[in-house]
N, C-alpha and C positions, 0 to 999 in steps of 0.2 A: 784178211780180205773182208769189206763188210758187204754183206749181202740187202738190196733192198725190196721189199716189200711191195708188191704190184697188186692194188686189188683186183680182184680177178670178178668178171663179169656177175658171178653168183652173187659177191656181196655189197654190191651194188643193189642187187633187187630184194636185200634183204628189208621186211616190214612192206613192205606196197600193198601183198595182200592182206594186210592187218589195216591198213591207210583205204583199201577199195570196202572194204569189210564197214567198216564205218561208217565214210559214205553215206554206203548203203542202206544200212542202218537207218541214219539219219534222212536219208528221203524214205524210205518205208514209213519211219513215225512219223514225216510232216504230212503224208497221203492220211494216214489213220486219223490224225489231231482232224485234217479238215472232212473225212466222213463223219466223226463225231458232233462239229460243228454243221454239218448238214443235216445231220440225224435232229439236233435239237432245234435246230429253224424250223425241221419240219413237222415236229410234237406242236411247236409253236401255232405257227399258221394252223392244223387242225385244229387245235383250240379253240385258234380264234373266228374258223368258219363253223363250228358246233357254238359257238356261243350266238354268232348270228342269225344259223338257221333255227335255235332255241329263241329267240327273240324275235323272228319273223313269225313261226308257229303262234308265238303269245299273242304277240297283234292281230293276226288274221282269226283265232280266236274269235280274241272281242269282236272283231267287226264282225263274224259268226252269228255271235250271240246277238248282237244288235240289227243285224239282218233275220232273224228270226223272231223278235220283239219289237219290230218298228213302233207299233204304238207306246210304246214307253220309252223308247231309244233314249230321251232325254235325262232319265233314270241310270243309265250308265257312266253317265260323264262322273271324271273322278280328276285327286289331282294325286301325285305321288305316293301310289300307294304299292305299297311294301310285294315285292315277287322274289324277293332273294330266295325263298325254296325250291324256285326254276330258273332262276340265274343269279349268278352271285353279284353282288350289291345290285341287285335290280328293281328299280321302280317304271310305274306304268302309270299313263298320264292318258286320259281322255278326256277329249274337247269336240264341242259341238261349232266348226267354225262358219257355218251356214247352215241354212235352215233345212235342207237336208242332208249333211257333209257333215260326217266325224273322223277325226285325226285322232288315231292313237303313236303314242308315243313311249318304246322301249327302251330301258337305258341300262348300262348293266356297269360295273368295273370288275374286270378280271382279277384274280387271287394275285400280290403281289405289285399290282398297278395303285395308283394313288388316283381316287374320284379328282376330279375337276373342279373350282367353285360354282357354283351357280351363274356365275357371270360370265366364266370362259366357256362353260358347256356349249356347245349348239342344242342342245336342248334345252337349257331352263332346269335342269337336274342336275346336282351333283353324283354325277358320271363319268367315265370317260369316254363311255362309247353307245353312241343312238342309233334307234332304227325308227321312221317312222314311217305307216300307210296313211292316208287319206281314201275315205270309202262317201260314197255317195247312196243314203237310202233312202229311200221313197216313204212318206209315213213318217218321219220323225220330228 
């Protein structure tokens, strides 16, 4: 008599919890991949808001100084001179563009970014990234 074989409800469910286990697994490392991805956007962005308010300080600076020296204020104007010791690839540009109005102009490129030519800049620096004030002093 040949006897047949019924699988029985147990081995049916055999491996699922190894199959949910996984899964699992596998959305727990997409959640981590995308905090880590979060984590470095946001090393990023600080960066690049410390590299702006480093280059607003520079400017207001000068215009400082030049608020402080109005009778020479003319003596400030410069053109692309060398600040990488306070920002990296940073030069700083002053202009007298009225008779009593100077524009300074911040430029920096980040560690890993490639400057700009002179031509694509919106500064006039090879850069990739500007900040500029315009001050009005009395006396200059």
């Amino acid at each position: 008599m040949r006897t047949h074989n019924i699988p029985s409800a147990k081995s049916n469910q055999q491996g699922a919890v190894l199959l949910e286990a996984l899964i699992a697994i596998l959305i727990f490392s997409m959640g981590i991949l995308a905090l880590v991805g979060l984590q470095a956007a946001m090393i990023q962005n600080t960066t690049d808001s410390k590299f702006r308010a480093d280059a607003s300080y520079i400017a207001q600076k000068r215009i400082g100084i030049i608020w402080a020296d109005p009778a020479n204020a003319a003596t400030y104007v410069e053109a692309n001179t060398d600040i990488s010791s306070l920002l990296p690839g940073g030069l700083r540009t002053v202009t007298q563009t009225a008779t009593n109005q100077f524009q300074v102009v911040v430029g920096w490129t980040a560690p890993g970014e490639t400057a700009l030519t002179v031509a694509a800049s919106p500064c006039a620096m090879a850069v990739a990234h500007c900040f500029t004030t315009v001050a009005s002093i009395a006396g200059g």
